[in-house]
N, C-alpha and C positions, 0 to 999 in steps of 0.2 A: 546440639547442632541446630541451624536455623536454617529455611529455606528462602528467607527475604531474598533478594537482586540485589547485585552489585549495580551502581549507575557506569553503566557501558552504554556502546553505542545502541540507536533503536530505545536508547530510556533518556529521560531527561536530566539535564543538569539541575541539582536541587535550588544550587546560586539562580538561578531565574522563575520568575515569576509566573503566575498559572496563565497570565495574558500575555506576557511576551509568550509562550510556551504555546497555547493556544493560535495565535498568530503567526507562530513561524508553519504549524500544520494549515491555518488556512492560505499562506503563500507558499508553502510545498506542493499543496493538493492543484494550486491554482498555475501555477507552473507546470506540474505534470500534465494537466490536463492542456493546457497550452501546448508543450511541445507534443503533444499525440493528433491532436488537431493541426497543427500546422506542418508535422514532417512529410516529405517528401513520399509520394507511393514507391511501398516496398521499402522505407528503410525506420517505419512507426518504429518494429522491435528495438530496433539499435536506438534508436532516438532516445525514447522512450527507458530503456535499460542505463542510457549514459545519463540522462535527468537524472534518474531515481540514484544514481549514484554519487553524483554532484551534490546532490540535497542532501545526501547521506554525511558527507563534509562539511558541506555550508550551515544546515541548521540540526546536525546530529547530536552538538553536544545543545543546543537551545531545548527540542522538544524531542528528539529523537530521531525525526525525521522519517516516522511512520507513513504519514501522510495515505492513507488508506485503511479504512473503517474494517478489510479482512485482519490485516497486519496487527490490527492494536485489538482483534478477538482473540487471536491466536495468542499475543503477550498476555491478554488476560488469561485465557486457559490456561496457559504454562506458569501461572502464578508471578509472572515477571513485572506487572503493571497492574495498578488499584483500578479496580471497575468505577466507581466514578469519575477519576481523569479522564479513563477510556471510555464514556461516555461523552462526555464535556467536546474530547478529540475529535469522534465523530460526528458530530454536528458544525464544528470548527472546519475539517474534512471535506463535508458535504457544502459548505458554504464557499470556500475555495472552488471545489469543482465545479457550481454553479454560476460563481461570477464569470468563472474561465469560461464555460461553453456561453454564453451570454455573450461577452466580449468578443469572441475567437469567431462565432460561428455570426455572428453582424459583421465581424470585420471579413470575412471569406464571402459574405453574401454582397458585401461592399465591392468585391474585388471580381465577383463573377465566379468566383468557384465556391459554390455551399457545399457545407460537406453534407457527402453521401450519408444515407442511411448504413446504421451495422446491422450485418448480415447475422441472422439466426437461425442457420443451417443446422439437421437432421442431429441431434446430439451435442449442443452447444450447451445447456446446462451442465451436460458430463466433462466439458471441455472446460468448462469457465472452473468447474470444481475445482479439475487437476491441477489447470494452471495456476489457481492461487496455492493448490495446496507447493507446488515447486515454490512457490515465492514466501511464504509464510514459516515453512519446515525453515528454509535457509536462514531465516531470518530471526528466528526461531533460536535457531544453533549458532547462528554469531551473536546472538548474546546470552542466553547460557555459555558458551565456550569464553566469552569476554574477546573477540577479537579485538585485536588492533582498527582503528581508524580506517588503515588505508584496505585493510583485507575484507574487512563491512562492505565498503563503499565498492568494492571489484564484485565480492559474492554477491551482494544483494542485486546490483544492476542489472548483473550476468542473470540472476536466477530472475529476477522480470524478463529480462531479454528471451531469456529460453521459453517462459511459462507465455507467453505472449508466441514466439514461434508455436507452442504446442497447439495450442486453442486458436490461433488466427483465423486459418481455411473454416475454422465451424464458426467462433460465436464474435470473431475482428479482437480474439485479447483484451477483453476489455479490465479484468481479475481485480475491480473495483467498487463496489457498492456505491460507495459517494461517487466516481464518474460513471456507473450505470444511470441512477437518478438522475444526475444531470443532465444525462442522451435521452432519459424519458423527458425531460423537462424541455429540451431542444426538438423533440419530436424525430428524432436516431433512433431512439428504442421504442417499437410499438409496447404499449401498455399489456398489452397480453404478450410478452415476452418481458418488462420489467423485472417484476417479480423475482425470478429466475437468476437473471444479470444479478439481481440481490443477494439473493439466498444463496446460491451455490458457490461465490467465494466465501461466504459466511460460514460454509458448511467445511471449506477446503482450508479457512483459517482456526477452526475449532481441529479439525486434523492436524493440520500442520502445529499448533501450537501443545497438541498430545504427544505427538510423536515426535516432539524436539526436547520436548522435557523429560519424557519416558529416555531417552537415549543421555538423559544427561548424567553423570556421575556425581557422590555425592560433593566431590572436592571441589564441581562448580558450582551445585548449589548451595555452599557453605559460604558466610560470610562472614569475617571476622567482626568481635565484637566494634572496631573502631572504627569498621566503613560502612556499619547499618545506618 
């Protein structure tokens, strides 16, 4: 018996190349990070949950549609994605999310409304944790479980959506590393609060990706000899 991944959603299509592959993460992450900056106050979660599930469509079978440096620690922990891809992703990631606050946050300063500073209220590291850990677990388990397309693209939105309601009031949802960096790099994230934004979905995506595999049985981590 072998523990390889099936190519489901959240994994790359092997027919595409490691730069288209790479490039659909730096316009997933640059999208995301666009629709979080521009939605309306009070409705980022939803915004933001209906992106991530959209891209989950549009470019899930290209590169996965990870598009977040927690997402593709957690695949790697859960044995489901090669650490150097998931490297390579995250810098692709982080390059998206920088053009995006770049772009978004001159065009909002263009328009008269700069976006505010995020708030890093009394426990927002514990907050940022949890929240990736809901987005990472789910994501996690739709592809060990091999969902369908359309039920990735519902779970995964939804579980940003929720993991975002969770953490908002403390750390503004942010459950991103590459768009935490990028709010440091917009001057959003004081530098003595970066760090943190960093680390603590890194640490909720190393969970989440333990505890999605640890629940997985072995008939999903089995793959036959003809779809390795």
């Amino acid at each position: 018996m072998t523990t390889e991944p099936m190519t489901t959603e959240q994994l790359p299509d092997a027919a595409h190349t490691l730069l288209q592959r790479l490039t659909a993460e730096a316009i997933g992450t640059f999208l995301l990070v666009t629709s979080a900056l521009l939605a309306p106050a009070g409705t980022t979660f939803a915004v933001v949950g209906l992106t991530l599930g959209v891209m989950v469509i549009a470019i899930g079978k290209v590169s996965g549609a990870q598009i977040n440096p927690a997402v593709t620690t957690a695949l790697i922990v859960a044995r489901q994605f090669p650490l150097r891809d998931g490297l390579q992703y995250m810098v692709a990631q982080i390059i998206g999310a920088t053009l995006a606050m770049l772009l978004q946050t001159s065009l909002l300063r263009g328009l008269g409304h700069p976006a505010g500073a995020v708030p890093a209220n009394t426990g927002y590291w514990l907050a940022e944790l949890l929240g990736a850990l809901i987005l990472t677990f789910t994501v996690t388990r739709v592809v060990v479980s091999k969902a369908t397309d359309a039920a990735a693209a519902l779970a995964i939105g939804l579980a940003l959506a929720i993991g975002i309601g969770v953490a908002g009031a403390f750390s503004g949802g942010v459950l991103n590393p590459a768009i935490a960096l990028s709010l440091m790099f917009g001057g959003l994230i004081s530098v003595s609060h970066g760090l943190l934004y960093i680390v603590a979905p890194l640490v909720g995506g190393v969970l989440g990706g333990l505890l999605g595999r640890f629940l997985a049985s072995p008939a999903e981590l089995y793959v036959p000899a003809g779809r390795r």
